[in-house]
Every structure is written in C-alpha cells, then in structure tokens.
MIMIBA-184348 format. One line per 5 residues: for each residue x, y, z of C-alpha. Coordinates in pm, 1 decimal, padded with zeros to 6 digits. Layout:
<rs>
X Y Z  ...
</rs>
This chain:
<rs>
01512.3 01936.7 03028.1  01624.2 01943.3 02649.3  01496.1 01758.9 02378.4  01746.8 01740.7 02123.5  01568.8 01700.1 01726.5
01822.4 01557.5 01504.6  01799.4 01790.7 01212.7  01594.2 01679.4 00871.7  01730.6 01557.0 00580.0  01513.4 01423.7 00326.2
01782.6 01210.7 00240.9  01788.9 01009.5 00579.0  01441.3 00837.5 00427.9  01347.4 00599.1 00169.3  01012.6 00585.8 -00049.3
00838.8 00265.6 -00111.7  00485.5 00227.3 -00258.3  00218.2 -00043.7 -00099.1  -00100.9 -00153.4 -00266.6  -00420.0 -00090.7 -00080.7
-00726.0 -00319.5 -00226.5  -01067.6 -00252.2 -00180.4  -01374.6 -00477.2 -00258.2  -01667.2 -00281.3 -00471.9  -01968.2 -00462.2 -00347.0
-01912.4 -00336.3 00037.8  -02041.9 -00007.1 -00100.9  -01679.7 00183.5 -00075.3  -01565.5 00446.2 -00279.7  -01188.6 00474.1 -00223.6
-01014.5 00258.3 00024.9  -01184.9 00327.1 00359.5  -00857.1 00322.0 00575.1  -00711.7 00606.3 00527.4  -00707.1 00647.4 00962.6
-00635.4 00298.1 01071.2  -00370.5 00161.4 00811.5  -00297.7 -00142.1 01034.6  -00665.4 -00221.4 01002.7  -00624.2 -00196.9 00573.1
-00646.4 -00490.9 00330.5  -00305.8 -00495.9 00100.9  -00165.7 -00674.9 -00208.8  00142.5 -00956.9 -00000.2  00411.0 -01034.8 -00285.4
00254.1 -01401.4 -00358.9  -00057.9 -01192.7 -00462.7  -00272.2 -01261.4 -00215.3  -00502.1 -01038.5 00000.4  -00305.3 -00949.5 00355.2
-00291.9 -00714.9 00612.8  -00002.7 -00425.1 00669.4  00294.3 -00662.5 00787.1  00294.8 -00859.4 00464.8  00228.8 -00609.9 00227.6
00458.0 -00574.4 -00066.9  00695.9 -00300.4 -00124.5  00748.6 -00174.2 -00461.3  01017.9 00093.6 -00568.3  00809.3 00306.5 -00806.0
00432.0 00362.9 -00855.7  00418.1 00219.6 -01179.9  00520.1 -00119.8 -01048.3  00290.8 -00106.5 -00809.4  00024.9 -00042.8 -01072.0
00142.4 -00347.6 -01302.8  00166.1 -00587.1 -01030.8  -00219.8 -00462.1 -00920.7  -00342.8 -00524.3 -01283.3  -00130.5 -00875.2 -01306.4
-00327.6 -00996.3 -01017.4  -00661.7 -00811.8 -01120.7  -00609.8 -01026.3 -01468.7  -00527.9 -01343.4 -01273.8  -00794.7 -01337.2 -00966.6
-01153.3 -01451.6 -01043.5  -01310.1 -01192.6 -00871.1  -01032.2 -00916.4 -00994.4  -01331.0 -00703.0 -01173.4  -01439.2 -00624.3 -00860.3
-01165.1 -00496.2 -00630.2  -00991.3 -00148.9 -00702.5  -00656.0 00003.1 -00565.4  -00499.9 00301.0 -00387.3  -00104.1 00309.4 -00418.2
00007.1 00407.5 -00086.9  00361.6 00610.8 -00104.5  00506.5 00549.2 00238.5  00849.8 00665.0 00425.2  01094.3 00501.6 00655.4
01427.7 00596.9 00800.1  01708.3 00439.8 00614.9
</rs>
C-alpha cells in the first residue's frame, strides 16, 4: 500500500493571528494552553471573551495587538488580563 504526500509548498497556506487572553489573578504566567488550544480563552470580533470557534482572525500581529489594547482600554477589568498572539496556518 502507497501513501501518496502531496508535495509542500508554503504557498498552499495562509497565516492568520488569534488572540489568546489570560486572567492574572488565577496565578498564570503566560497563557496556560499551549497543549489543549480548544480548551483556550480567545478575544471573538465583538470583543468579548470566547472559546476557539469564535475567535477572531487578524491578518498581521500588529492588529492583533491594537485590537487587544482597544478592548484592554474599554473592559473594566482590562488591567488584569494579558495576551499571547497566536500565529496559526490553514490550507488555502
């Protein structure tokens, strides 16, 4: 039996960025789901805390980052949550 590979092309994928949130207080020091990302907290695109099949999609990092401090600015309890930008592939 042969298992046939198609061959890679870096082109065939496309880069998007996702926000992973973390809260302070539980004691973390970086976002503890590095293992389980369908278990992760995320930033959704009305702002809101969500899991990984609402997350928001940015193009670049540095969107990612402005739309992380926008909400950080605009949330009550923003001083106390931090973020990991997550760069993430998927077949075109």
């Amino acid at each position: 039996m042969k298992i046939y590979l198609p061959p890679y092309d870096p082109n065939d994928f496309v880069t998007y960025f996702l926000i992973g949130i973390w809260d302070l207080r539980t004691g973390e020091d970086e976002w503890p789901w590095h293992f389980h990302y369908e278990y992760g907290q995320y930033l959704s695109a009305k702002k809101r805390k969500c899991k990984l099949q609402r997350a928001a999609k940015f193009d670049t990092k540095e969107e990612a980052l402005n739309f992380f401090d926008s909400w950080v600015s605009s949330y009550s309890h923003g001083q106390f949550f931090r973020c990991e930008i997550l760069e993430c592939q998927k077949r075109k």
